[in-house]
C-alpha positions as CSV (number, residue, x, y, z in Angstrom):
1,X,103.9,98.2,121.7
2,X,101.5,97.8,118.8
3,X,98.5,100.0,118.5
4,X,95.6,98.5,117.5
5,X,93.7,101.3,115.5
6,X,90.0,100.5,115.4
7,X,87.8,97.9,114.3
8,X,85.1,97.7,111.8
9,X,82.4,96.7,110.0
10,X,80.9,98.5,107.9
11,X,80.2,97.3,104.0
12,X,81.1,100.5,101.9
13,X,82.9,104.0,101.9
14,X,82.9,106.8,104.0
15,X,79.9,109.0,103.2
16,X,81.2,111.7,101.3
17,X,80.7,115.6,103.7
18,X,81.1,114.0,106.7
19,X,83.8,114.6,109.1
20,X,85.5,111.7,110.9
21,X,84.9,113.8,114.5
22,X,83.3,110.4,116.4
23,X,80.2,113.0,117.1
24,X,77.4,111.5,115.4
25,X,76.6,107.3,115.7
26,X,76.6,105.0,113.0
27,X,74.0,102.4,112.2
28,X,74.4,98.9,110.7
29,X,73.2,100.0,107.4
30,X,75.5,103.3,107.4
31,X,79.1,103.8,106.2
32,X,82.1,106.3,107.4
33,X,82.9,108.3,104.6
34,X,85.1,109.2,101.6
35,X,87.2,106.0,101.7
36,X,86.5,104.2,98.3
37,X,87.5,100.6,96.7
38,X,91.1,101.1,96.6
39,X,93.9,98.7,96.3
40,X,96.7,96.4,97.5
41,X,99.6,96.6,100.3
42,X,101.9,97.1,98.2
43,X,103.6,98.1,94.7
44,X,104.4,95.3,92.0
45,X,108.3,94.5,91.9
46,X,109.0,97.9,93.3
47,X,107.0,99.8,90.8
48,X,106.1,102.9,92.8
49,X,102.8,104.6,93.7
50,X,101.4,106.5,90.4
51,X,97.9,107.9,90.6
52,X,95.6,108.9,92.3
53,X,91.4,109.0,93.6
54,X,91.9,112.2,96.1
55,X,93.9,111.6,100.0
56,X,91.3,111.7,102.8
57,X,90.1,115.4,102.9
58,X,92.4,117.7,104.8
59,X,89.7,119.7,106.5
60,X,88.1,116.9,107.9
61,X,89.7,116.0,111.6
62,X,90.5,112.8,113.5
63,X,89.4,113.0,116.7
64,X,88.2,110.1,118.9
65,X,84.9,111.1,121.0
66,X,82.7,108.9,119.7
67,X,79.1,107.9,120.2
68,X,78.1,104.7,120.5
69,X,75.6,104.1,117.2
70,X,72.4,101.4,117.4
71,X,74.9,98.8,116.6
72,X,78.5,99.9,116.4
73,X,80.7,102.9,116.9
74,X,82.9,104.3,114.8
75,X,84.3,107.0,118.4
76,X,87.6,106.2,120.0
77,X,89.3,105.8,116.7
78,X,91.5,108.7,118.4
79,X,93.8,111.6,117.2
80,X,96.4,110.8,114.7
81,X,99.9,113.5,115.9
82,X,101.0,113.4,112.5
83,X,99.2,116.1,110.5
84,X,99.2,113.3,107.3
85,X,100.6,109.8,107.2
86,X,103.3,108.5,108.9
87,X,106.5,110.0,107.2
88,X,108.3,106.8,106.2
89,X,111.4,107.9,105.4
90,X,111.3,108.0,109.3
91,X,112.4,105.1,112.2
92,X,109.5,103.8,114.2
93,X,111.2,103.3,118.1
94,X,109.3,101.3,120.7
95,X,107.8,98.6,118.9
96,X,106.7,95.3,120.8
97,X,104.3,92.3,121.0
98,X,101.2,92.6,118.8
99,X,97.7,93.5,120.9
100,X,94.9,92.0,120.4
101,X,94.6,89.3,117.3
102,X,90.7,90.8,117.0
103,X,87.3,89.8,117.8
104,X,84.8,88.1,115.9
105,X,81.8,91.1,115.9
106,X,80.8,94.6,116.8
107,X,82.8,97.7,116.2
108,X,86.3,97.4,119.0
109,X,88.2,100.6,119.6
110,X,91.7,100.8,121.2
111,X,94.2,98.0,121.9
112,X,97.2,98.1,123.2
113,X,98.8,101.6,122.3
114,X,102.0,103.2,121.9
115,X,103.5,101.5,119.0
116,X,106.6,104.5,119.7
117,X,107.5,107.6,118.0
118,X,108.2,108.7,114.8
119,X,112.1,110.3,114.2
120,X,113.7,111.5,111.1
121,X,116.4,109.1,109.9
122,X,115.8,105.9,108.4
123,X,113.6,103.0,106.6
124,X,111.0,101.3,108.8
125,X,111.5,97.8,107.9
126,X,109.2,95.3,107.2
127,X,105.7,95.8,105.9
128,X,107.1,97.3,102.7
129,X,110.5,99.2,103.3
130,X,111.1,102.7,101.9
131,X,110.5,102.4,98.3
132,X,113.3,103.8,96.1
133,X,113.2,107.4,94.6
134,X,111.7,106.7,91.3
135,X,108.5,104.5,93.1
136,X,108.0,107.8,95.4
137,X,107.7,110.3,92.3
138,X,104.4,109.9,90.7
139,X,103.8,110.7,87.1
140,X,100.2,111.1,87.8
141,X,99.3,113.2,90.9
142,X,100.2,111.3,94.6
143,X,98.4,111.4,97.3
144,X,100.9,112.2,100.1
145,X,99.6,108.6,102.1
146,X,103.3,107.1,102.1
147,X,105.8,105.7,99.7
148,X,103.2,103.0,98.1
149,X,100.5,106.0,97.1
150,X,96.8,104.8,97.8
151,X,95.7,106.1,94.2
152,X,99.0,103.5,92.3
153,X,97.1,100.6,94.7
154,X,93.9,101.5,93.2
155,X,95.3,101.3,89.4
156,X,96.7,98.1,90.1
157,X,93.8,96.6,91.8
158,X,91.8,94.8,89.0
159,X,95.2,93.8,87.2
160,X,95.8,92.2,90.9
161,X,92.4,90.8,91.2
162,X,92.7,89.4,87.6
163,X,96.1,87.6,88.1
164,X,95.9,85.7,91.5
165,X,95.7,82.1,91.2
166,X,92.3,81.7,92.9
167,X,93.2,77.9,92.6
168,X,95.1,78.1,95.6
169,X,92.1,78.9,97.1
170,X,90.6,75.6,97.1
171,X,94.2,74.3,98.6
172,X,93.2,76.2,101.7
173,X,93.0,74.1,105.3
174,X,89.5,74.9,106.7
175,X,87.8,76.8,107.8
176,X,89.1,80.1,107.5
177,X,87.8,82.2,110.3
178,X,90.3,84.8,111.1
179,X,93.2,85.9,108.5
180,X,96.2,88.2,109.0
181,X,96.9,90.4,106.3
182,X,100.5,92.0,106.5
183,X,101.3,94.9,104.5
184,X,97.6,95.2,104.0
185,X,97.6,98.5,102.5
186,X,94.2,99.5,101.3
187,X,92.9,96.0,101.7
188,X,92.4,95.1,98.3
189,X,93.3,91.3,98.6
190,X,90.7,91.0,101.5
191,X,88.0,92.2,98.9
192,X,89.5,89.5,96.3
193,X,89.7,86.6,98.7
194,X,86.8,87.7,101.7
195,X,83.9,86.7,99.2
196,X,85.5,83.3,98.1
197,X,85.9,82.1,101.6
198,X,83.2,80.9,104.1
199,X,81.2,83.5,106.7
200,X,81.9,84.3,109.3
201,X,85.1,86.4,109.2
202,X,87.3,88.6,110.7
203,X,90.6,90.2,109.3
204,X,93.5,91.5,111.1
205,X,94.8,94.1,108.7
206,X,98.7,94.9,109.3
207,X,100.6,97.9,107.7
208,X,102.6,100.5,108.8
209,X,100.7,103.6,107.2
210,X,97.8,104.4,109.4
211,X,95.6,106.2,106.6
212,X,96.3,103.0,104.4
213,X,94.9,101.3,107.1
214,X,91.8,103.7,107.5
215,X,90.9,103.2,104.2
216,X,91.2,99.2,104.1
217,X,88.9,99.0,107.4
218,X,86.0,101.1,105.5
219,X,85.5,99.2,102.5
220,X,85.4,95.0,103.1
221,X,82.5,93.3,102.1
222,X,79.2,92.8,104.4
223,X,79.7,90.3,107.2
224,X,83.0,90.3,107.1
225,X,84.7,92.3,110.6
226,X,88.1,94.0,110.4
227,X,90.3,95.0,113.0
228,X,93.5,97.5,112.0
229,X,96.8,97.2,113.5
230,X,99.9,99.6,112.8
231,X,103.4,97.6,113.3
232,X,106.3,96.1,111.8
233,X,105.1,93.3,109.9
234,X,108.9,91.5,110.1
235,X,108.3,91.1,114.5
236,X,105.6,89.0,114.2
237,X,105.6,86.0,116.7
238,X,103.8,82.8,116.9
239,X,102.1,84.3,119.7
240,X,100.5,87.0,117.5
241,X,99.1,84.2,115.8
242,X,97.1,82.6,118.2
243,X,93.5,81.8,117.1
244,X,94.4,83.1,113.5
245,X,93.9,80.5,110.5
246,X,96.1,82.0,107.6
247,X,98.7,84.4,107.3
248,X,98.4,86.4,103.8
249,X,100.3,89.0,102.2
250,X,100.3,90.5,98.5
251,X,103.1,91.6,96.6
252,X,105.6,91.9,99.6
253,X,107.9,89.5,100.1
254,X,110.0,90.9,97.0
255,X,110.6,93.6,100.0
256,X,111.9,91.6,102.6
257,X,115.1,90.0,103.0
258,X,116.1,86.1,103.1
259,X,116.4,86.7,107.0
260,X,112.9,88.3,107.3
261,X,111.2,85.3,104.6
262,X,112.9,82.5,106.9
263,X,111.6,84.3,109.8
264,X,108.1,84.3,108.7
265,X,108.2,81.0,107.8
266,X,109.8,79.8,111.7
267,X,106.7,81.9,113.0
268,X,104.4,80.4,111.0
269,X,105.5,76.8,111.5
270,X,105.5,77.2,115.3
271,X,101.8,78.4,115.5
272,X,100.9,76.2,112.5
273,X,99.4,78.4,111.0
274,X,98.6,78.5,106.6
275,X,100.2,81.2,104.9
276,X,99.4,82.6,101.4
277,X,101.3,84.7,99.7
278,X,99.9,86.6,96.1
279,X,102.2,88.5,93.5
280,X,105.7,88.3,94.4
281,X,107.7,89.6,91.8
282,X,110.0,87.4,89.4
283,X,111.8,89.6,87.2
284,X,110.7,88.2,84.1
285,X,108.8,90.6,81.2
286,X,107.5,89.4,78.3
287,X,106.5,92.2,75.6
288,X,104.8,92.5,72.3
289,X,105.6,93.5,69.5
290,X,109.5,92.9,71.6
291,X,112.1,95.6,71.3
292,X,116.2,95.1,71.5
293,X,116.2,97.4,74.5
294,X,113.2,95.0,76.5
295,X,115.9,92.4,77.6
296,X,118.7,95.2,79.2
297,X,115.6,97.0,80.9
298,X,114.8,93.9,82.8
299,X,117.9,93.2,83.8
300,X,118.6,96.5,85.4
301,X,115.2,96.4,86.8
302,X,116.0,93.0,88.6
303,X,119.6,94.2,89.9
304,X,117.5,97.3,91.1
305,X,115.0,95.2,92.9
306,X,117.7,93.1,95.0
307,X,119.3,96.1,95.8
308,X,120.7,97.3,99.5
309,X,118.8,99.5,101.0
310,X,118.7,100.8,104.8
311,X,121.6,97.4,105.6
312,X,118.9,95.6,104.0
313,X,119.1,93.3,100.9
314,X,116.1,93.0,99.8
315,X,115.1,89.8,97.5
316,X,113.5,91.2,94.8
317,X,112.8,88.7,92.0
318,X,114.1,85.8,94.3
319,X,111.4,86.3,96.7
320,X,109.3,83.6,95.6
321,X,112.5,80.5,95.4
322,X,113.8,82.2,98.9
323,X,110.0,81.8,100.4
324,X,109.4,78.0,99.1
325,X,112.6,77.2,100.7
326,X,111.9,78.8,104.0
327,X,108.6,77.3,104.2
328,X,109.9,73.9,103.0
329,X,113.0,74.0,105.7
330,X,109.7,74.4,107.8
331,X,108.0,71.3,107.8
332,X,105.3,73.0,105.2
333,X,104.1,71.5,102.1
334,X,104.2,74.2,99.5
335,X,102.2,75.0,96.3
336,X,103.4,78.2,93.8
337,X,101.3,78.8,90.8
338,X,101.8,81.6,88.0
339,X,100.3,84.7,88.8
340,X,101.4,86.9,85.8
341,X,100.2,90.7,85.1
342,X,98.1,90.7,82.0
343,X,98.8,94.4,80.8
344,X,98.2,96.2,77.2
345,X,95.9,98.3,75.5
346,X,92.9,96.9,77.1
347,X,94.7,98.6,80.6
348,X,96.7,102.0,79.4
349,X,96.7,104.0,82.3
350,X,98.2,101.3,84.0
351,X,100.1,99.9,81.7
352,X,101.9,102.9,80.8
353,X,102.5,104.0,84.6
354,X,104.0,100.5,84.7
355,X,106.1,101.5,81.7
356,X,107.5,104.4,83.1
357,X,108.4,102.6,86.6
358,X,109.9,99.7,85.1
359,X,112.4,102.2,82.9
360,X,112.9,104.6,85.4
361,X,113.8,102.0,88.2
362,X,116.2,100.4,85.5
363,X,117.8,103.3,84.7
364,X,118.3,104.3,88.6
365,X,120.3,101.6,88.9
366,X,122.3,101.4,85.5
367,X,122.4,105.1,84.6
368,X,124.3,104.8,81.5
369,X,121.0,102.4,80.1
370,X,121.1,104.4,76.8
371,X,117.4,104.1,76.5
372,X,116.9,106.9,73.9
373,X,113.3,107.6,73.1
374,X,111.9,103.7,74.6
375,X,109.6,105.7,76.5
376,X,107.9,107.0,74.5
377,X,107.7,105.5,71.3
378,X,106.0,102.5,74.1
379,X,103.8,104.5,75.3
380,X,103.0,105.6,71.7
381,X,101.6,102.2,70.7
382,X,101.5,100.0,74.1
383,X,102.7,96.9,74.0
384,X,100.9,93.7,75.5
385,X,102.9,92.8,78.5
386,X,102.9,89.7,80.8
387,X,104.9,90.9,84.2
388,X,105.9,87.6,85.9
389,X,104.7,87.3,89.7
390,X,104.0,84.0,91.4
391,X,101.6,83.3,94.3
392,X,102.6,80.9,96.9
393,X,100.4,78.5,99.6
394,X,102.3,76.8,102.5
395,X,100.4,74.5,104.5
396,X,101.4,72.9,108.1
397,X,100.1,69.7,108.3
């Protein structure tokens, strides 16, 4: 079964100091605490979590008593058994229909539980596998929250924000009432796209990670009502889908493989539902001043990115060709705009945890890459980079 998590609506963080014991009440005007604007779902081409803002206090529990506030609750959210994030190098057992798709207003607690257990073993799939070794060691401090680290999200936010073809926006079948975002993460494309759409709204926010999810409920603009659901983004039916009027996802179909793409796209023809997809990867790197070594780094890169992983191929740089086809198979008319990373100077603590990603996952997969001192002498005087990525609309008519 799916758990639905909680539901929310506030419009900022957490307040910092206070515990998330479900005690005290909230008010309309009042936030829940310590959860700041983070970032996306998921890592760019497989470019691993980097940095970090500080994980969700230790000390402070997760308990569910809560107190009904003057206008919503923030109680019930309920105990988490893990004493951090879900391990994801583990199997999640038991998983089944999706609960509720969300209501409309007000602050919801509970759903349908038991999503299953957590065991030692293997990749979750769907909703971002297990990243690879080299996007799970962070160069700047991690946060612990998963393979794709909260604090890497939130460096790679206003490159995101800044590179999504907001043109497809206008392409969009109205209205747009209630959206599914899968592989939410910290909910940083429902802060881009939220305030270009029409009130009211509600988001179903998908992911695997529950703290990810925490922290993507407490921080979506005002009006706009969020409901969090923990599951494997690559079950979804047409009947999860019912009242929902676009599917979205950012920088996670490079993840998935051709099956789990042509899946998506049979669910999403079947409940005729809109589906937009931001930043998927295409492998191509464009760098200035260039360097002899630039054009054997992306190659690896991209062989690294369509690797095997868990029984799973994952698509990597083909994601976007593999998910017009799908959709097109479909019966949906499909639009794919540029969506490139804009990265240089102007961005160097991003650009150069990019930098070290991009090499490291290259030289994972060819480790004979003589690279010498690349590294560095980039990272002495960043280049300007464009890192290819490609949004993509698909509309049932």
């Amino acid at each position: 079964m799916d758990e639905e998590i909680a539901t929310f609506s506030e419009t900022g963080p957490f307040r910092e100091g206070e515990p998330l014991t479900g005690t005290g009440t909230f008010r309309g005007s009042e936030t829940a605490g310590g959860i700041g604007a983070l970032g996306d779902g998921e890592a760019a081409g497989g470019i691993g979590p980097l940095s970090e803002t500080g994980p969700l206090p230790q000390s402070e529990p997760l308990t569910g008593a809560g107190t009904p506030g003057e206008s919503e609750t923030a109680g019930g959210i309920g105990p988490f058994s893990e004493t951090g994030p879900l391990n994801l190098g583990g199997t999640l057992s038991g998983t089944g229909t999706s609960g509720d798709s969300g209501s409309a207003g007000g602050i919801r607690t509970g759903g349908e539980s038991g999503i299953g257990t957590l065991s030692e073993g293997g990749p979750i799939s769907g909703a971002g596998p297990r990243a690879a070794a080299h996007e799970r060691a962070a160069t700047i401090s991690g946060d612990g929250e998963g393979d794709f680290s909260a604090a890497w999200l939130a460096l790679r936010e206003p490159a995101d924000a800044a590179a999504r073809a907001a043109e497809l926006i206008g392409e969009l079948p109205g209205p747009v009432r209630t959206v599914r975002d899968l592989g939410c993460g910290t909910g940083s494309l429902g802060r881009w796209l939220s305030p270009r759409l029409p009130l009211p709204q509600h988001w179903i926010m998908t992911d695997r990670d529950p703290a990810l999810l925490l922290r993507a409920a407490g921080d979506m603009p005002e009006g706009v009502t969020v409901s969090t659901q923990r599951r494997d983004v690559t079950e979804l039916t047409a009947a999860d889908l019912a009242g929902t009027d676009l599917v979205t996802c950012s920088a996670l179909l490079d993840l998935l493989t051709a099956a789990e793409v042509e899946r998506l796209a049979a669910v999403c023809a079947e409940a005729r539902v809109a589906a937009l997809f931001t930043l998927s990867v295409t492998g191509e790197v464009r760098l200035a001043p260039d360097d002899p070594l630039d054009a054997e780094i992306e190659a690896a890169f991209n062989e690294h990115q369509r690797r095997a992983e868990g029984g799973r191929r994952l698509l990597g740089p083909d994601a976007p060709e593999v998910a017009v086809a799908a959709f097109e198979k479909a019966g949906a008319r499909v639009i794919v705009r540029p969506s490139p990373w804009r990265l240089g100077p102007a961005l160097p603590a991003l650009t150069a945890e990019w930098l070290r990603g991009w090499v490291a996952a290259a030289l994972e997969e060819r480790p004979d890459l003589a690279v010498g001192d690349y590294v560095e002498r980039r990272l002495a005087s960043l280049p300007h980079a464009s890192v290819g990525h490609q949004d993509v609309l698909a509309i049932f008519s």
